[in-house]
N, C-alpha and C positions, 0 to 999 in steps of 0.2 A: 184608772184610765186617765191620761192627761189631757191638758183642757184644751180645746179647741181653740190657735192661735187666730188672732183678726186684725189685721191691716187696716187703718180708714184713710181713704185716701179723698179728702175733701177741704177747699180753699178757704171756706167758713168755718173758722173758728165756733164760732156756737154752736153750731152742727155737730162739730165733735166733740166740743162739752158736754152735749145732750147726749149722744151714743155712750159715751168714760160712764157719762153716770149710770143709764141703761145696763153697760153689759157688767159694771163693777158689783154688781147685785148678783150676778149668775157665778156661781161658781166651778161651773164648767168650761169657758169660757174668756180666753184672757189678750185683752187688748195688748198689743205691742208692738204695735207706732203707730203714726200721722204723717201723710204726706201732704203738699198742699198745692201739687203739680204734676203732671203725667209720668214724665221724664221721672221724678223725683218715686215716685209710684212705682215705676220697675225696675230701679236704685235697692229701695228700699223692700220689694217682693224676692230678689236677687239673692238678698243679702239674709233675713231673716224668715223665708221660705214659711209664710205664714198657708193655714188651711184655709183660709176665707179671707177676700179682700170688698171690701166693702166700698166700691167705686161710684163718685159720682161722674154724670156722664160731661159734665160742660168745665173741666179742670182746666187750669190754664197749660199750656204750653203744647203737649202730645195730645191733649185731649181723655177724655175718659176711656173712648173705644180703643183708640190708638192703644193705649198704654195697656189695656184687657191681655190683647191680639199679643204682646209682646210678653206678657206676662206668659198667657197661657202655652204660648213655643218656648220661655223658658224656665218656667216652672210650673211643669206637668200638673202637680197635683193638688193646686190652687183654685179653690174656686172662687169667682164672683160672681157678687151681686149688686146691681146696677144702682144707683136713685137717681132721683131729678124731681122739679119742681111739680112735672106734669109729665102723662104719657101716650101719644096717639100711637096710630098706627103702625107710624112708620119710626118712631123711634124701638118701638116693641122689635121691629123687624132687625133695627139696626143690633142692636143690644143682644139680641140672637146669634147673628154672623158675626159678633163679635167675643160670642161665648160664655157669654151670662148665663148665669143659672137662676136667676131670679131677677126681680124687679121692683123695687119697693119706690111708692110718691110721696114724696116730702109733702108735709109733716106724715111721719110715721110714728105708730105708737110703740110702746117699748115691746109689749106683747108679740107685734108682727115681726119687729126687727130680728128677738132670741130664737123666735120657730122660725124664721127665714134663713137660720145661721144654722142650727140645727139639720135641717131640713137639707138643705144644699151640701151643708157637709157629709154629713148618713150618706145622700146619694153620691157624693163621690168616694166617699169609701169602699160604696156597694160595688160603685162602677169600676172603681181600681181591683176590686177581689175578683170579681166575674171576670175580670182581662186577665189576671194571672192564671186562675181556675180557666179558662178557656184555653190557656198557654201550655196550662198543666198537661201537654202531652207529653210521649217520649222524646218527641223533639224538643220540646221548652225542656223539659228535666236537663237532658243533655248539656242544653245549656247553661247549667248551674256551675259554677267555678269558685275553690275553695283557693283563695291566693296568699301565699303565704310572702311577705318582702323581708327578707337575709340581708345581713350583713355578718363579717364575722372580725369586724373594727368600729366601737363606738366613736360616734361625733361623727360619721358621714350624711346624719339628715334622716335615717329610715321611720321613726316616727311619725316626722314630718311628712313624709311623702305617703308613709299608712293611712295617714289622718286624710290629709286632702284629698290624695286618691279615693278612699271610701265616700266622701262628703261629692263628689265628681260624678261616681257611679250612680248616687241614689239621685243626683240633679240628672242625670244624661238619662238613665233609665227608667226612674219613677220606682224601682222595684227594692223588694226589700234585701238593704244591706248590715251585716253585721261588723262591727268593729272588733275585734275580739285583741285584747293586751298578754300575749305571754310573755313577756316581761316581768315573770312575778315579784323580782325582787326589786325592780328600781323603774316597773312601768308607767308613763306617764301621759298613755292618751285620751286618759281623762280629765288630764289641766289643759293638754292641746286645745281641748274644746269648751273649756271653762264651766267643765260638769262637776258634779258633787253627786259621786253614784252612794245609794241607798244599800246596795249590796256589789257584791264582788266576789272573787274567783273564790277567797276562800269561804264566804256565806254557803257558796255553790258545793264547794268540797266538802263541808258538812256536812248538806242534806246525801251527798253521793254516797258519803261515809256509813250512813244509816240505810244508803241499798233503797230509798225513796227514788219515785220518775219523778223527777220535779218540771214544774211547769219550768221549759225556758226563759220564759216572757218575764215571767217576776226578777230574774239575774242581770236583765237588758237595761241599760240606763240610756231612754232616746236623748238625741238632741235635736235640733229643730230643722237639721237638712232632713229628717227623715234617716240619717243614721241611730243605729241601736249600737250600745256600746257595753262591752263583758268588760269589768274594769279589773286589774292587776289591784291583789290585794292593799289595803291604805298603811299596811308598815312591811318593813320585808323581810319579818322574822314569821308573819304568817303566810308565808308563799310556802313552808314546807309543810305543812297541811295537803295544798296540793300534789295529788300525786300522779303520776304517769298513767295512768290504766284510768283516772278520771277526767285529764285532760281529751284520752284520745275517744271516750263513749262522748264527750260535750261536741268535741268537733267533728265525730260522727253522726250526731244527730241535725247539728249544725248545716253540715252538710246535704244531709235530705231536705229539711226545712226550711232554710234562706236559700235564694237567688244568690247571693254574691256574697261571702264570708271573707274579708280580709283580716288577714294574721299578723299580728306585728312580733317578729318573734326575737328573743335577745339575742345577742352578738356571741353565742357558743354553742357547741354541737354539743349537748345533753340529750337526755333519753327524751325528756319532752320535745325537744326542739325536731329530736328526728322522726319522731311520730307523725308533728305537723308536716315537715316535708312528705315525707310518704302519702297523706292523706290529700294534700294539694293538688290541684289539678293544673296550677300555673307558682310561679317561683319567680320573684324578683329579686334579684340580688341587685344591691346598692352597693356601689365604690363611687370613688372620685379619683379624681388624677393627683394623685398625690401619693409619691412613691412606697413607704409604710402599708398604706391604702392596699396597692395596688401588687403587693407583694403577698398578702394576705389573702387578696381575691384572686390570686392564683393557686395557691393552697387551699382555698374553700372549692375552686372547681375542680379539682384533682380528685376531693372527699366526696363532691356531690358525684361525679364521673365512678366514683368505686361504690357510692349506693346507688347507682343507676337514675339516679334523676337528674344529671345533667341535662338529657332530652328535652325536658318541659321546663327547664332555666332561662330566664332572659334577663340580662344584665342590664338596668338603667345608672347612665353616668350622672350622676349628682354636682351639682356646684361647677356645673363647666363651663370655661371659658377659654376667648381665643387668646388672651393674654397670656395664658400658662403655658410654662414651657414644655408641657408633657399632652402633644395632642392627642386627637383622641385616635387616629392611626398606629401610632405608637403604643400605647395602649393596647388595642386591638392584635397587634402583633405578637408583643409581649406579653398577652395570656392565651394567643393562637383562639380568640372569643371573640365575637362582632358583638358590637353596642346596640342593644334594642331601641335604646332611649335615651338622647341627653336632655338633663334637666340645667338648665342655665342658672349659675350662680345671681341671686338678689338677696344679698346679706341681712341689706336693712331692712328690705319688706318682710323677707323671712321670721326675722327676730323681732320687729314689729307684729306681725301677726301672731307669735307665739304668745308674747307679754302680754295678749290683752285676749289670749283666749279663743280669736276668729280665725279658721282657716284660711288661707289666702284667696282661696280658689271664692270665697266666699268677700272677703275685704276688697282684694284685689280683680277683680272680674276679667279686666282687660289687661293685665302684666303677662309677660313672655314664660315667666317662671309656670304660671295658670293653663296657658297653653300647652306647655311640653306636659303638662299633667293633666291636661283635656286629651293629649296624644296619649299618655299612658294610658288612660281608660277607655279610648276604642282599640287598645291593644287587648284589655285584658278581656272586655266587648266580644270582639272578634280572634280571641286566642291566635295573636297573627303576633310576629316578632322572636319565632324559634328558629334556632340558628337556620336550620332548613328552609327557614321563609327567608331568612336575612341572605344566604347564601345566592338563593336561585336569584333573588332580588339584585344583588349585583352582580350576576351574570349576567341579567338581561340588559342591567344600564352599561355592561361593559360592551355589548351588543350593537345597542342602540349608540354608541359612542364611537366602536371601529365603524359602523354603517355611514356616519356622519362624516366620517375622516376619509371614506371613498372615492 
């Protein structure tokens, strides 16, 4: 089980020397950071999507409540727990509408602080499993989507935009996301996220090997957005252990199980690769404007149009800019395909965020490149962005356009 992450976000220094040494005794349990301001508080909640934040209420700048409020719109599945020096009525009251789960008065003893940490955290476990199990109808089933993102030219970014995508979904939705790496021989979205998984696809293909159900959960390496991650074997001469008829019972199962499973799958049409399309319920393909690119992503759509999953395809433009001489009309033309999504070229943040392991969507919060990847995921959300959406969708602004010209 891993250890319950904790935020302290408190201006006194000794305060939070007193709490390091408290919870350094638990080892369930594991501090990972200190703020020492409100503002600085849902920086830092944003960024390291900790389970318990440990707020006092008189911080300087946003304030304790302030910063709760902001926290808890955006990120879902945080709780806190309040202190202060002292507690009347009407703080209790405030500390409530502000979404606390607890209350603790300085001085607190170490005893109260680990069960108050414990305690808040179980019930929001509880309370996140009951909302899924109450979702659990055929309506929520429905809504489960296995997404697989294609390319069929390395170097256009598809990792990248697997990784953060995934890490977007489980911030937007709170629900559980799978990362899964078929990239067996050269996958890498486990440095993406500066993990060091325990097990991987082919630990996984072993136990399949011997005809065992094995538990999924033990294969998943989390990281702290609340993403789980099936990592691509760690050399890539053990990728042929796995075999086709075990990848497609994982991502069968996979698929009943999690809410959102994204596939990061390699840049060639293999038996595995087409298994995963088949099983997909949505298909990102990734190009850019860059002719090579874009000569290949018309060949990819040709193959998906003769396995019949062109339908459930949506094309996100990678790396794009107005600088380039290849717009994205031209484009669009020249594979007779509308663009579901451009993702705007940020080279340095990009390559910044890789080098050091943090998604952007996660370093970056407020960059344009986070946005167009906040747009990819109330697509994938809302299964909206099939050429049928995109079509009718410029018909009507062609509409609303001759209407205006009347």
């Amino acid at each position: 089980m891993a250890a319950i992450r904790v935020l302290v976000a408190d201006d006194v220094w000794e305060t939070y020397q007193v709490i390091q040494k408290i919870l350094s005794l638990e080892d369930d349990i594991k501090l990972v950071g200190r703020a020492s301001a409100g503002d600085e508080a849902v920086s830092l909640a944003e960024r390291l999507l900790p389970d318990v934040v440990i707020m006092d209420v008189n911080l300087p700048g946003l304030g304790g409540f302030q910063a709760a409020v902001l926290i808890a719109q955006r990120c879902p599945r945080t709780a806190i727990i309040f202190t202060a020096l002292q507690a009347d009525q009407q703080l209790l009251r405030e500390a409530l509408r502000a979404g606390g789960r607890d209350f603790l008065v300085k001085p607190f003893s170490g005893e109260a602080l680990v069960e108050s940490i414990r305690r808040v955290y179980e019930a929001e476990q509880s309370r996140f499993s009951s909302r899924l199990l109450t979702e659990g109808t055929l309506e929520g089933l429905a809504r489960r989507e296995m997404v697989a993102v294609f390319s069929v030219k390395g170097g256009v970014g598809r990792t990248t935009l697997a990784v953060n995508l995934a890490v977007m979904l489980a911030r937007r939705t709170g629900r559980q996301v799978v990362l899964v790496d078929l990239d067996l021989q050269r996958g890498d979205a486990s440095v993406f996220l500066n993990l060091i998984p325990r097990k991987t696809w082919y630990e996984l293909a072993q136990e399949l090997e011997q005809n065992y159900s094995p538990v999924w959960e033990h294969y998943l390496t989390p990281h702290p957005s609340g993403v789980r991650v099936l990592a691509a074997p760690v050399r890539p001469e053990l990728a042929e252990v796995v075999k086709g008829p075990q990848v497609e019972r994982t991502l069968q199962a996979f698929k009943e199980q999690y809410e959102y499973v994204i596939i990061d799958l390699p840049a060639i049409f293999s038996d595995i690769t087409l298994s995963a399309l088949d099983l997909s319920t949505q298909i990102l393909l990734v190009t850019s404007p860059e002719l090579p690119t874009i000569k290949n992503t018309k060949i990819c759509l040709d193959i998906l149009d003769s396995l019949h999953n062109k339908g459930k395809t949506k094309m996100v433009v990678n790396r794009f800019s107005h600088d380039f001489s290849i717009k994205i009309e031209d484009l669009e033309t020249n594979l007779s395909f509308l663009a579901a999504c451009r993702v705007p070229a940020e080279g340095r943040l990009v390559v910044s965020s890789v080098n050091e392991g943090i998604p952007f969507v996660l370093s970056s919060p407020g960059s344009r490149v986070t946005a167009a990847v906040a747009e990819l995921a109330e697509m994938v959300i809302g299964d909206t962005g099939r050429q049928t959406d995109l079509e009718e969708q410029r018909k009507k602004n062609l509409f609303k356009f001759w209407a205006r010209g009347r």
